[in-house]
N, C-alpha and C positions, 0 to 999 in steps of 0.2 A: 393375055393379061389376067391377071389376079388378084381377090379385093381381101383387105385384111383391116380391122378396124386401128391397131396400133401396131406401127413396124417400130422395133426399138434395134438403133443401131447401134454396136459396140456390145459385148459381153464383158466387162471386166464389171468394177462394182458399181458404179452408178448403174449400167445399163441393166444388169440383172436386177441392181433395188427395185429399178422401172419397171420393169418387165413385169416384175413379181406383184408391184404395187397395183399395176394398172390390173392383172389376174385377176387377185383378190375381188378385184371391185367388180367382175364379173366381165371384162372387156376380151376381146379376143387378141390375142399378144402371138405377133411373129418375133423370133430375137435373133438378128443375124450379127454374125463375125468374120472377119476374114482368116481367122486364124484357126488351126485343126482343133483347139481345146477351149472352153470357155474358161470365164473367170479372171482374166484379163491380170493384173500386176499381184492381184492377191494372192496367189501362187509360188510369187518369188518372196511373198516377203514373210520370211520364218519366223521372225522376232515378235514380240508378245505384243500386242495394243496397248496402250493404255491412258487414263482417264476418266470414265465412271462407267456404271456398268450397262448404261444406256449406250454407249459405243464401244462396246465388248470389249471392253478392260482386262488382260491376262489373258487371251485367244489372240490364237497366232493368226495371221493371215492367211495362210493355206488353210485352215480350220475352219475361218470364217468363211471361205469359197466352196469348201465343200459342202456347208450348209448351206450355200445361195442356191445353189446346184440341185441340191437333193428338194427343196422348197418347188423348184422349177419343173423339177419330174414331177412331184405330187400333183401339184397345178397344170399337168399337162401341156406347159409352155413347148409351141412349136420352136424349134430350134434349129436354125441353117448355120454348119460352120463352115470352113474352107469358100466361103461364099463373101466376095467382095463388092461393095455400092461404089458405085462408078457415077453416081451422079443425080441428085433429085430433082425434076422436073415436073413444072406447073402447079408446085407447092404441095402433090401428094400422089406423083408418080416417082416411083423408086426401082432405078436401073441395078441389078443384080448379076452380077456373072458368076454360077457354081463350078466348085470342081474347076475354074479358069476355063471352060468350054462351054457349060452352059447358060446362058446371057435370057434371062427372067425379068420381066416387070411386075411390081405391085402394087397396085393400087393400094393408099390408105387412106383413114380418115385422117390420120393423130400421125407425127414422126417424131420418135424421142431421138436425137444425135447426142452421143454417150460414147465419141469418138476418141478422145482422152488427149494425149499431147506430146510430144517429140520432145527428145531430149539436145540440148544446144550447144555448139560448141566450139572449140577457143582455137581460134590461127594461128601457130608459132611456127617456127620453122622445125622439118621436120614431123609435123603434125601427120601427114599423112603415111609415114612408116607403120607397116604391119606392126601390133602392140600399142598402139594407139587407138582408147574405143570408150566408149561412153560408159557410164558408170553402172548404166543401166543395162547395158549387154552385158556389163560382166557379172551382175546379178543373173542374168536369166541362165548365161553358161553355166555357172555354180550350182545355183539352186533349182534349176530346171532340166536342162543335160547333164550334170552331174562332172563339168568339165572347168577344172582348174586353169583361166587364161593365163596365167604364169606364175612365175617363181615370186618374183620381186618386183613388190606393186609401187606405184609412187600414186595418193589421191589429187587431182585438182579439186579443190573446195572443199569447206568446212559444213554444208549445211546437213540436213538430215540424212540425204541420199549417200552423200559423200559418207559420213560418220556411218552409218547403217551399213554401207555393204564395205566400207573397209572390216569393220567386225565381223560380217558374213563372208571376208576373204582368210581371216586371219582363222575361221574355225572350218575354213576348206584346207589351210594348211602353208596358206601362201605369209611371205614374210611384205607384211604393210612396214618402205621402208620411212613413208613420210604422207602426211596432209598438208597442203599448200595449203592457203587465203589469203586470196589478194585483198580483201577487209580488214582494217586493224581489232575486230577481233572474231573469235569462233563464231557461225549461223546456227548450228543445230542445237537442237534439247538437250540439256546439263545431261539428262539419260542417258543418251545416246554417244555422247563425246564422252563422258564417264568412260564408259566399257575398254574404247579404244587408247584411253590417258594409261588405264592401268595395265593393257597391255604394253605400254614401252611404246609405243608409237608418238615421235615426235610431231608437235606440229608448229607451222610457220606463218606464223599470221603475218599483214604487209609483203609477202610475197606472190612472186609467180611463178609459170614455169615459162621458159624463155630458149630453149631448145629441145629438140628430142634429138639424140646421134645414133648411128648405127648405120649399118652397109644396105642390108636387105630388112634388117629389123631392129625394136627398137633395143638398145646397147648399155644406153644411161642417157638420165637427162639432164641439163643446167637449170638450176631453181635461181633468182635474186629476190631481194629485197626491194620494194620500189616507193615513193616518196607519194606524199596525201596527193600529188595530181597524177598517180600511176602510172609515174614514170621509174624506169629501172633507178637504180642508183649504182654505177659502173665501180666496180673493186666488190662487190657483196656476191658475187655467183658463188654456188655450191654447184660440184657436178656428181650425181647418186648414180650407183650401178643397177639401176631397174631393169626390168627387159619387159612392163607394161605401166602404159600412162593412163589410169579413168580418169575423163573429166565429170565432175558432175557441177556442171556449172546452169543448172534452173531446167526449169521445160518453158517451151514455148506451145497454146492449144493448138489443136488439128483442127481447125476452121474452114477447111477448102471446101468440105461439103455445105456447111452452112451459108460460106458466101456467093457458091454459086447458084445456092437455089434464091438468093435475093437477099439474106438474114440483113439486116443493117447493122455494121460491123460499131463499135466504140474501143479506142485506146485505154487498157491497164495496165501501168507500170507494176503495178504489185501482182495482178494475176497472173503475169508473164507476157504478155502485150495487147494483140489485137483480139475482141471476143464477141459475141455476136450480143447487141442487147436484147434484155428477156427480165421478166419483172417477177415479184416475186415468185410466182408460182412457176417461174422457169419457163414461161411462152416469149417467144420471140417474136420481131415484128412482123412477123407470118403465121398468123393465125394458127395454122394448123402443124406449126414444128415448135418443139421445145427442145431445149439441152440441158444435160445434166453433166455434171463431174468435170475435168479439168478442160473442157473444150470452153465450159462457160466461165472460166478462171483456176490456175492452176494452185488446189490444194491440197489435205493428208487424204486418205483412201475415205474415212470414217465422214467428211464432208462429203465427198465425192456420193455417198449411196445415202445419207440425207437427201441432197441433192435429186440423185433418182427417187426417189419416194416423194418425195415434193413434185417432180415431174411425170409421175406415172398416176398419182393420184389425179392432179388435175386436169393429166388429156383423160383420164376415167368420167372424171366429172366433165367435161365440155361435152360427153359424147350422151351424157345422163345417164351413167352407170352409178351415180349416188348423189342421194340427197343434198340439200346444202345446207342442212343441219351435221348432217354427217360427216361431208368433207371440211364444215368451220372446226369440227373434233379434231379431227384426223391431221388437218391441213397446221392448228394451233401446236401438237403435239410434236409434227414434224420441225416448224420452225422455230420452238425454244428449244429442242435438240440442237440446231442449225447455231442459236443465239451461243449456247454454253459452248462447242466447239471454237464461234469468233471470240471467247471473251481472251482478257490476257495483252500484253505485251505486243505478240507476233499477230494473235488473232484478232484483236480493234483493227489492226491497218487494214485485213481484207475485210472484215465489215464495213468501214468505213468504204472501199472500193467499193463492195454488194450495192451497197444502199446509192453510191453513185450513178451504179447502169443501171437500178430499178428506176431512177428518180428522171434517166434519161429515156424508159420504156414511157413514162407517162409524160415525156410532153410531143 
């Protein structure tokens, strides 16, 4: 066994914020992932940021990963990748298998889970035909292997994800022939639906999709219309000749680690469902774990590494790697970043959630 003062699990952006945050402060940071590359979704996502220049407004997401990245070499952040946690026990023993052969414990002080969240997805029939896949696979094929999943796309949903990579399909060269929404009206940012309006892509709000056909793959699928208790309405089907279906219909967080090592789970319907409670400064009801990014409610990437700097800072400070003149700076700075990101329409509703699971850490 093995003692490291902070294991931060997950490389994508929160974990890295952690990582880097907790460094800084002078803490010793192990950063493991199960995956061969860090940097976790920011890599897939080409398109520009934006919002003020405190959440790098006009940098692309790969851009911004390459800096987290290059921040982490300087800091000499240990980094294990291909290296999967299998399990935390006794609230700061951390079961590791590298390389899937070699099976490693660490002891920590501090455990930042920065695990992120699975993408969800819709029953119909025919659903399980090859050509059928999450919206978010089809971003990694495009933008990551450089692999066009098909000709002719059809999107389930309207919200960011959905609007984002139907645009990020349409400049791989694929024909987006439609956006479904089962919501009477569009989810994603006027930005973002912009792009893909003036591309010519039609979109259907009050609908669904309601079959996928084909022999061995997908052929075309049946879209209807369905009534305010989302029920079809029978005479309204459209049948499109797609040969692939992305759903992007929400993420649900990856929690399994946090509930098996004891985390006390609370229900949010706005964050995506069940999430571990943790107060503001991102600790959870086990002293010595914290979460950052979508595992502790699912939001944009720009929360998500708020979030980890919020949580890298203060398993830094529990361990007294800074003052607490210093981290009330630090700590103030990060959470009216946090505040400006909730403000708005979309972002009052997860503030309002945030402040619900802090309010349920203190009693």
């Amino acid at each position: 066994m093995m003692d490291r003062e902070i294991v931060v699990i997950g490389a994508g952006p929160a974990g890295l914020s952690a990582a880097l945050e907790a460094a800084r402060a002078g803490a010793e940071v192990l950063l493991v992932d199960e995956n061969h590359k860090p940097g976790g979704q920011l890599f897939k996502q080409i398109h520009k940021f934006f919002g003020s220049k405190d959440h790098q407004a006009g940098v692309r997401g790969i851009d911004i990963g390459v800096q987290l990245l290059e921040e982490a070499k300087e800091l000499k952040i240990d980094v294990w990748l291909n290296a999967e946690v299998c399990g935390i026990f006794n609230q700061n023993e951390v079961w590791i298998v590298r390389d899937k052969e070699r099976s490693v414990t660490v002891r920590a002080e501090r455990i930042i889970l920065a695990t992120g969240a699975t993408e969800n997805a819709v029953n119909f029939p025919g659903w399980t035909l090859p050509g059928v896949m999450g919206a978010g696979a089809a971003q990694t094929m495009i933008n990551i292997h450089r692999v066009l999943p098909g000709q002719k796309v059809l999107m389930i949903g309207s919200g960011n994800v959905g609007v984002i990579v139907s645009y990020q399909l349409l400049q791989a060269g694929a024909d987006v022939k439609a956006v479904v929404e089962a919501a009477p009206r569009l989810g994603g940012y006027g930005v973002h639906t912009a792009k893909v309006r003036r591309a010519g892509v039609p979109f259907y709000t009050s609908h669904t999709v309601l079959e996928a056909r084909g022999k061995d793959h997908v052929e075309s699928a049946v879209i209807g219309r369905i009534d305010e208790r989302w029920k079809p309405i029978p005479g309204t089907e459209i049948e499109l000749e797609v040969d692939t279906i992305c759903i992007a219909a929400g993420l649900t967080p990856l929690v399994e680690l946090a509930f098996a090592a004891g985390c006390r789970p609370v229900f949010s319907p706005v964050l995506g469902g069940m999430v571990p409670v943790h107060d503001a400064a991102m600790r959870t009801s086990l002293p010595s774990l914290y979460v950052a990014g979508d595992i502790s409610g699912v939001e944009e990437a720009s929360t998500a590494m708020e979030e980890g700097r919020m949580a890298g800072l203060s398993a830094a400070r529990s361990l007294g790697h800074i003052d607490d003149a210093t981290y009330r700076i630090r700590y103030e700075a990060v959470e009216n970043r946090l505040l400006a990101l909730r403000s708005g329409l979309f972002g009052q509703k997860r503030r309002d959630a945030k402040e619900q699971i802090v309010s349920q850490s203190q009693g």
